[in-house]
C-alpha positions in Angstrom: -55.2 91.2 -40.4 -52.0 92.5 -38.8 -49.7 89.6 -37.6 -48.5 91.2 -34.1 -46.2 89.8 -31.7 -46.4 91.6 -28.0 -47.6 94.4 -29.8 -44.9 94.6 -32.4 -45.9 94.3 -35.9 -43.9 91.2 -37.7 -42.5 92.3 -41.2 -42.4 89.2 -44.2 -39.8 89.9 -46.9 -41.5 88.1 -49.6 -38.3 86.4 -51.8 -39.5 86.2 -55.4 -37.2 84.3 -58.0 -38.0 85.1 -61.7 -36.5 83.9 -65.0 -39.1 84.2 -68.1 -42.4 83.2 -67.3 -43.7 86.6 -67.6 -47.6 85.7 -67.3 -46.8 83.4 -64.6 -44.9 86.4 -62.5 -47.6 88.9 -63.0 -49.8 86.7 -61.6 -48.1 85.6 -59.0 -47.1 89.4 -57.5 -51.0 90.2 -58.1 -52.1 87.3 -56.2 -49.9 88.5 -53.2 -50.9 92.1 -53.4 -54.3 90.7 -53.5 -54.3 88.6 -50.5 -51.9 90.6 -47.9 -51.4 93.5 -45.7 -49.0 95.4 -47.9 -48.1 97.0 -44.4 -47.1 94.0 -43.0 -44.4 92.9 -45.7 -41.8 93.8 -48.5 -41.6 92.0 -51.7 -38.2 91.6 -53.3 -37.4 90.1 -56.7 -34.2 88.6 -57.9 -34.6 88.1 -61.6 -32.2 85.7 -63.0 -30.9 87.1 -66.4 -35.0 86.8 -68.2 -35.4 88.0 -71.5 -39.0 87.9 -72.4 -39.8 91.7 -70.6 -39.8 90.7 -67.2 -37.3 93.1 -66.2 -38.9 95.9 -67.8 -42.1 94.8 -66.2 -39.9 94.9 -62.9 -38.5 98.4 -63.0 -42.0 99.7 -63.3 -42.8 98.3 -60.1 -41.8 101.0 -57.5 -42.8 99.1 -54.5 -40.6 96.2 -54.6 -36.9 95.9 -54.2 -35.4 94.1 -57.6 -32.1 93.0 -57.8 -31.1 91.9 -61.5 -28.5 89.5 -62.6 -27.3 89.1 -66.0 -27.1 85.8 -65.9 -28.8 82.4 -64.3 -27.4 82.5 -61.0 -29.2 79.4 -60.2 -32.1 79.0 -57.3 -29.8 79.0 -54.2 -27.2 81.8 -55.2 -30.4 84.2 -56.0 -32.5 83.6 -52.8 -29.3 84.3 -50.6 -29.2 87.8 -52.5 -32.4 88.7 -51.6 -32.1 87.5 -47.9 -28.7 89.9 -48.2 -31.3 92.8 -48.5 -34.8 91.6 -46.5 -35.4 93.5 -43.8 -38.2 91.4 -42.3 -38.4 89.6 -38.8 -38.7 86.3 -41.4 -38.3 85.8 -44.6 -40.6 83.5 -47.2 -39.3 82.2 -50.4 -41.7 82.0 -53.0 -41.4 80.5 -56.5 -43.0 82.8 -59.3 -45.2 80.0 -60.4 -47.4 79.7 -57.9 -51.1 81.9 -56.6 -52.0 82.8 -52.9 -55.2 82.9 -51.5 -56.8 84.5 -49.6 -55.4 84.2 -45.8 -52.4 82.1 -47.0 -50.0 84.5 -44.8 -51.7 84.7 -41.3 -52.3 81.0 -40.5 -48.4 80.4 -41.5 -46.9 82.8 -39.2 -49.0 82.5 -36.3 -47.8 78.5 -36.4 -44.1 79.6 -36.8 -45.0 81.9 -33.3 -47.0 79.3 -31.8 -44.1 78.0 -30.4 -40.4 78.8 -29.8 -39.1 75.0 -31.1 -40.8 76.2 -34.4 -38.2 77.6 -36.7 -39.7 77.3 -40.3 -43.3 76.4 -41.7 -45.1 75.7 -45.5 -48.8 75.2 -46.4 -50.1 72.9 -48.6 -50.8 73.0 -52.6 -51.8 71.1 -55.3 -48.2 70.0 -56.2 -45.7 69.5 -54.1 -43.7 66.4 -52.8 -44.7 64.3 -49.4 -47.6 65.4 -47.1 -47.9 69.0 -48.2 -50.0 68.3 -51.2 -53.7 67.6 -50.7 -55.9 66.5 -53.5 -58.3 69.6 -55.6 -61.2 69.7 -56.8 -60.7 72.9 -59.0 -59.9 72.7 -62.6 -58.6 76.3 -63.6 -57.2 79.1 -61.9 -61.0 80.8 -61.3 -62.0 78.3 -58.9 -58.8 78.6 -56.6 -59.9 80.7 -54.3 -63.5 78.6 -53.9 -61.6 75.4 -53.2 -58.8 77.1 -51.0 -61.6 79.3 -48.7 -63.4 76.0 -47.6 -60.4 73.8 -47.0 -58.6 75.9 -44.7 -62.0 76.3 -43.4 -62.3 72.9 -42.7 -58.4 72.6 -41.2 -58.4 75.9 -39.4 -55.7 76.1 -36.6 -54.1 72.0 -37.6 -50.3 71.8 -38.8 -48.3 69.0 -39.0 -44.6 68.2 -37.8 -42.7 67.1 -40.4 -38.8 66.8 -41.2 -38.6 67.9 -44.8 -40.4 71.2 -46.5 -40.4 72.0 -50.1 -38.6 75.3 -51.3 -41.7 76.3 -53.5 -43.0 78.3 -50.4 -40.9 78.2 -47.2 -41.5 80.7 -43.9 -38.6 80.8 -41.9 -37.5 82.7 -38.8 -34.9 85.7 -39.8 -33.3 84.7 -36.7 -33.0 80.7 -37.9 -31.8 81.8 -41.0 -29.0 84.1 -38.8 -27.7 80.7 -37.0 -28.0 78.2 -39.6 -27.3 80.1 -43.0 -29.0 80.8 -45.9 -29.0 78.0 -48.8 -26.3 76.0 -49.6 -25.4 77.1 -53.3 -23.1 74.2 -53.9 -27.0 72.9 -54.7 -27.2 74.6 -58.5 -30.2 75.1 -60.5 -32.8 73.8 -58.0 -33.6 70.8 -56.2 -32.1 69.7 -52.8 -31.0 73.1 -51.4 -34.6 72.7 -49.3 -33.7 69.6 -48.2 -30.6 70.3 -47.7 -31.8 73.6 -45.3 -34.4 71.7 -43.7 -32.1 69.3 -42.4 -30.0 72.7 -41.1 -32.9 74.1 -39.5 -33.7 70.5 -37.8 -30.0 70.1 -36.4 -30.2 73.6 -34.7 -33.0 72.2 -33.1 -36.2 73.6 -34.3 -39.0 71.9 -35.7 -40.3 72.0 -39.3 -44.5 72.2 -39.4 -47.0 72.4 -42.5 -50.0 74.5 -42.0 -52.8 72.7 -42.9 -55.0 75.8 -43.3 -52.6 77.8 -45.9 -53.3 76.6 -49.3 -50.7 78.4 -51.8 -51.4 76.8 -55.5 -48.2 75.5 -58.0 -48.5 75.1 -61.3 -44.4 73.0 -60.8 -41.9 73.2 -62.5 -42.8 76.6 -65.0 -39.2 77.4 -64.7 -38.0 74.5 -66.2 -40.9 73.7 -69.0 -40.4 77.5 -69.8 -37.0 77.3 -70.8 -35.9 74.4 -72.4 -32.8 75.4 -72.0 -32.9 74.2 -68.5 -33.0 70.0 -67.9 -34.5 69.1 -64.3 -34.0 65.5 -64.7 -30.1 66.2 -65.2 -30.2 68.9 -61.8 -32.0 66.5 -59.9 -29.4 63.9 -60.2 -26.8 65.9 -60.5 -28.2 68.0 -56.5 -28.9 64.2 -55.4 -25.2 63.2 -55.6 -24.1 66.3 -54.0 -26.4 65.5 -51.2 -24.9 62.9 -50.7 -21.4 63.4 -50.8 -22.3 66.4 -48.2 -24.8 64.4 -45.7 -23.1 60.8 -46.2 -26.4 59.2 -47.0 -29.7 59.1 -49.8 -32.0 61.7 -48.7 -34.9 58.7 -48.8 -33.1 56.9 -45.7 -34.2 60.3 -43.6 -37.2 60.1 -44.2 -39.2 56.5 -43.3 -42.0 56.8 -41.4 -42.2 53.2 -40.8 -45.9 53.2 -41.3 -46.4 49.2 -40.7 -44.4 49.8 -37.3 -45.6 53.1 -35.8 -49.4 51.4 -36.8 -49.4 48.9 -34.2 -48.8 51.9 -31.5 -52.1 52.0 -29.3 -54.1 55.1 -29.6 -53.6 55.9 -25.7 -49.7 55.3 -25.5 -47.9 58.2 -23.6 -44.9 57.8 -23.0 -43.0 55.4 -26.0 -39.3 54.6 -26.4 -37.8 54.3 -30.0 -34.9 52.2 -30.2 -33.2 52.6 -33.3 -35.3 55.8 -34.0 -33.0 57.1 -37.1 -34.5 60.9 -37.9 -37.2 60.8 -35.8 -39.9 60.3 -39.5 -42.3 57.1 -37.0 -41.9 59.8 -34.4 -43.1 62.5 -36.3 -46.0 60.9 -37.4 -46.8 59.5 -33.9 -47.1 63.4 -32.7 -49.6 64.4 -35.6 -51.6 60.9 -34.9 -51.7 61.5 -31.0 -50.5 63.5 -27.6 -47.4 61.3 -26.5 -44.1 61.9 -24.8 -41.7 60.3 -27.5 -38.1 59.0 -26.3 -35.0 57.7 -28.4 -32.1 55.3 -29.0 -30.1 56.1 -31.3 -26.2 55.4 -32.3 -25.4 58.1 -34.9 -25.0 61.2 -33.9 -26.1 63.2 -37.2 -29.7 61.1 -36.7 -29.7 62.0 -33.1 -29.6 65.7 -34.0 -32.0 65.7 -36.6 -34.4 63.8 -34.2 -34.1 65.6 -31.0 -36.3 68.9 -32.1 -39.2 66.2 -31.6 -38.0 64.0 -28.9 -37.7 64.5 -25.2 -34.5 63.1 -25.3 -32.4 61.0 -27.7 -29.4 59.1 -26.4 -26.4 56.2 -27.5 -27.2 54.0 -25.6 -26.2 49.4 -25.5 -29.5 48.1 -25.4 -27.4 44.7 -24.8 -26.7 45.6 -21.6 -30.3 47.3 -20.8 -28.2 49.8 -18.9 -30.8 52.5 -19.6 -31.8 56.1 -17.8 -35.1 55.2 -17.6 -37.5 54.3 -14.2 -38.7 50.7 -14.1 -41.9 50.4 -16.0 -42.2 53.8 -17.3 -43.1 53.2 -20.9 -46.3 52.2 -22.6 -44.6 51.5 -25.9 -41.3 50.3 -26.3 -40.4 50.1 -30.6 -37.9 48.8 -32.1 -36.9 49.8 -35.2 -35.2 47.1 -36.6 -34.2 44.3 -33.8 -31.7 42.7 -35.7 -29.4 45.2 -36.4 -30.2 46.6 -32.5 -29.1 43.5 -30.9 -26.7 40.9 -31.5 -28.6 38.9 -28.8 -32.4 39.4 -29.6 -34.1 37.0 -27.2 -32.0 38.7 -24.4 -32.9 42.2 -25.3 -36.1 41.4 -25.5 -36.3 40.0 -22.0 -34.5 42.2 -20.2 -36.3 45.5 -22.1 -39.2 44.5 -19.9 -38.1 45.9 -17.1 -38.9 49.4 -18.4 -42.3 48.4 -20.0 -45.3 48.9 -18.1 -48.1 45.9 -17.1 -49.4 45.2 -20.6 -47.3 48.1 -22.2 -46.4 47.1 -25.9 -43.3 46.1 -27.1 -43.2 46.0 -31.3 -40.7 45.2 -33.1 -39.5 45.4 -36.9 -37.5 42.2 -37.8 -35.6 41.3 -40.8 -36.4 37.7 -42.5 -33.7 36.1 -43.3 -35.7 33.5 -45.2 -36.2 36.6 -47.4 -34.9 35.7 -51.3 -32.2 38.3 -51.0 -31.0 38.1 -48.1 -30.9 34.2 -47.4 -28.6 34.7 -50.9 -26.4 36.9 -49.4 -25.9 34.5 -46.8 -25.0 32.2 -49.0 -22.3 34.0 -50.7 -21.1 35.0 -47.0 -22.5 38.4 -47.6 -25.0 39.0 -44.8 -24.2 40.6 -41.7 -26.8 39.2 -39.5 -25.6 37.1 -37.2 -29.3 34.8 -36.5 -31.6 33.5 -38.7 -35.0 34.6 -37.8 -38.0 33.6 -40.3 -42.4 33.3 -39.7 -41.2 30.0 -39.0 -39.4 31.0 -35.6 -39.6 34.6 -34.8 -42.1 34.1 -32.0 -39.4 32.6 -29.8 -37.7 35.7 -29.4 -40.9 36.3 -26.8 -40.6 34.7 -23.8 -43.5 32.9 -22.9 -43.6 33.6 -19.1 -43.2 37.8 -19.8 -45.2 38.5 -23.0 -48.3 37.4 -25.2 -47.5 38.4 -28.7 -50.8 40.1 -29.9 -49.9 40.2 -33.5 -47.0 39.1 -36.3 -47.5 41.2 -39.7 -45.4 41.0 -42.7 -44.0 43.0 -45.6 -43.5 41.8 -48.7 -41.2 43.0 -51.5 -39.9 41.8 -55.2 -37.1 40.0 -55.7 -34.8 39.6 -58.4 -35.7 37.5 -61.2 -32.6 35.5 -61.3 -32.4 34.8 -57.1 -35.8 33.9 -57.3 -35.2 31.1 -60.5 -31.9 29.9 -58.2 -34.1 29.4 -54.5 -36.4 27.2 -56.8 -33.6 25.1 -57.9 -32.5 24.8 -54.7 -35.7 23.4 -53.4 -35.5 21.1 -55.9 -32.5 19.8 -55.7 -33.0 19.4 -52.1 -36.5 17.7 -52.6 -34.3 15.2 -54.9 -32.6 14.0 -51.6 -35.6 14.0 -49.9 -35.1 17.5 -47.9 -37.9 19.6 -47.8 -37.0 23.3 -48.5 -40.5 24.3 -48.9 -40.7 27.1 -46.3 -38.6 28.7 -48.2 -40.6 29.7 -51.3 -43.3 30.2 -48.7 -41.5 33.4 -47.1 -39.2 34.2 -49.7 -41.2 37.3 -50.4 -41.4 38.5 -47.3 -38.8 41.2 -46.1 -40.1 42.0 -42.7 -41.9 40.5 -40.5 -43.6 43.4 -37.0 -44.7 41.7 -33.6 -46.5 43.3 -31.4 -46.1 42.1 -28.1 -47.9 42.4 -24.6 -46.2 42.3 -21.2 -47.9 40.2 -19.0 -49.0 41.0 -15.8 -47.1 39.0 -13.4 -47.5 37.5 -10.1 -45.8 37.1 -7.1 -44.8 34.1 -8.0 -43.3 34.8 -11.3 -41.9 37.4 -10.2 -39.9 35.7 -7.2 -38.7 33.1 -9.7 
């Protein structure tokens, strides 16, 4: 098949890093001139300084375009050269440790044209980080192709939004690549420059999707158990600190999903407003769960614009004040990512949120516990910076009686240091010594969070008029 797009054929250049691994390039390049339209792409290969007779291998390849350094140049560096040189209408970085199948090409660039927001796609594997692996059933390279044919069988034409893809195989617009730049080579070695470029692509406002019926397989890491010469652990946290210094923050805080939160979100909910919605990562996984129209809150601008790709619309906004751009009763789901640090008036936010809830719309909250070991400690030492103290014990009076009936209250529990734990069971002891009982305390100690999910009543004229 011949990708076309109004009747123009779209050209791949197929980026190919290489450095030793000899067997595993071979079979790699094979696998691709297997499985697609050699009229439809252009392979090039950087190799970085191998010395095991990959590069004579290369030079006998006429058909590619190889570019040879003499030394390690490092992942980022080597994929910008060959982006230097593509000619294609999008480009696809591909680690030399990994097999196509059959069809792996067409199903990823007809997502990335499916729609304009799109601006860079992956499949799934065996091994890769977050949703894009999928579990196999095959046990050497033979069966690959078995196992690959009836999966994307069974997921033909699904993707999944996501906010982070894995560099192992990325399709990308040529045209994204032209606004955002290629990867950030500050990132050496490997690690982090995809998240790092993901996080690019997200801010220029396009949105990141996994094509569920592409299955590309990794053997991971080849590069790196190949030449010992190389140390991942060391690049890893040697890219994670650079990360941060660039972005500000730990990669892991753009990514929560709030699964216990985004859970309690009826199946039928249209239109939902995030407060506090960070990333977007609960949003994201509210568009692959179900068709909704997803609004958001949100006081940082770098969250806003990583967000905003899935989002109608995300705005700063005072939910103190309730001051919103939004009709009366317009949302089915109103969540609130973390209520405490939202509001330094809980009770009143709540109550005066329900003005934009529909009849029996949802309102669900995530709430810290401050009985919680931790952070009733840090209270003690004068450490905390919430301002109310909200356990099991009390949290449903945040809902007002005569505007919602609270459906549900959940918990999440977490560990707790050793030592804090020792000290709150001194404490209850000593208090039970004076005849205080403390006992709620060890009783929710373990719990970090605590989600309601609340239902706005329908009221009457009489309610209403008081």
């Amino acid at each position: 098949m011949i990708w076309r797009r109004a009747e123009v054929i779209v050209k791949t250049s197929i980026i190919v890093l290489t450095y030793n691994q000899l067997a595993l390039t071979k079979q790699c390049l094979e696998s691709i001139w297997k499985h697609t339209n050699n009229d439809c792409i252009e392979v090039i290969v950087i190799d970085n300084g191998s010395h095991d007779g990959t590069r004579d291998y290369l030079k006998q390849i006429t058909s590619i375009k190889a570019i040879f350094n003499k030394t390690n140049e490092g992942f980022a560096k080597a994929c910008n050269q060959g982006l230097e040189v593509a000619s294609g209408d999008n480009i696809l970085f591909l680690n030399n440790d990994t097999v196509v199948t059959n069809q792996w090409l067409e199903p990823m660039i007809k997502l990335l044209y499916q729609d304009d927001k799109i601006g860079m796609v992956g499949p799934v594997s065996n091994y890769v980080s977050g949703p894009q692996q999928v579990p196999v059933n095959y046990t050497n390279v033979e069966e690959i192709e078995d196992f690959s044919r009836l999966y994307c069988l069974q997921q033909r034409g699904r993707s999944k939004a996501v906010l982070r893809l894995v560099g192992f195989c990325l399709l990308v617009k040529k045209k994204v690549l032209d606004e955002v730049g290629g990867f950030d080579e500050r990132f050496v070695g490997g690690s982090f420059e995809d998240d790092d470029l993901s996080l690019r692509v997200l801010q220029a406002g396009y949105q990141l999707k996994i094509a569920l019926d592409s299955f590309v397989h990794h053997h991971g890491h080849a590069t790196f158990t190949g030449n010992p010469d190389l140390s991942i652990s060391q690049l890893y946290e040697e890219n994670r600190q650079r990360f941060i210094d660039k972005w500000k923050v730990d990669v892991t805080t753009f990514f929560d999903s709030q699964p216990q939160l985004t859970a309690l979100v009826p199946a039928e909910a249209d239109s939902i407003l995030h407060i506090g919605c960070g990333t977007g990562a609960a949003g994201t996984e509210l568009l692959n769960r179900q068709s909704c129209l997803l609004y958001g809150i949100e006081k940082d601008e770098l969250l806003q614009t990583i967000a905003s790709p899935y989002y109608e619309q995300v705005i700063s906004a005072d939910v103190e004040t309730c001051d919103l751009p939004y009709p009366e009763s317009f949302f089915d789901v109103i969540l609130i990512g973390d209520l405490l640090n939202c509001s330094k008036n809980p009770r009143h936010t709540i109550e005066t949120l329900a003005v934009y809830l529909k009849p029996s719309g949802s309102l669900i909250c995530s709430i810290p516990n401050t009985a919680y070991a931790d952070t009733f400690f840090s209270l003690l030492c004068g450490a905390s910076t919430y301002t109310h103290f909200i356990t099991p014990r009390n949290v449903n009076t945040l809902f007002p009686e005569y505007l919602y009936d609270i459906k549900s209250i959940t918990s999440h529990s977490s560990d707790t240091e050793s030592n804090i734990q020792l000290f709150l069971q001194e404490l209850q002891f000593l208090a039970g010594q004076f005849g205080l009982s403390l006992d709620h305390l060890s009783k929710h100690a373990h719990i970090d969070y605590m989600f309601v999910h609340a239902i706005k009543k329908k009221q009457n004229k009489t309610e209403v008029a008081m």
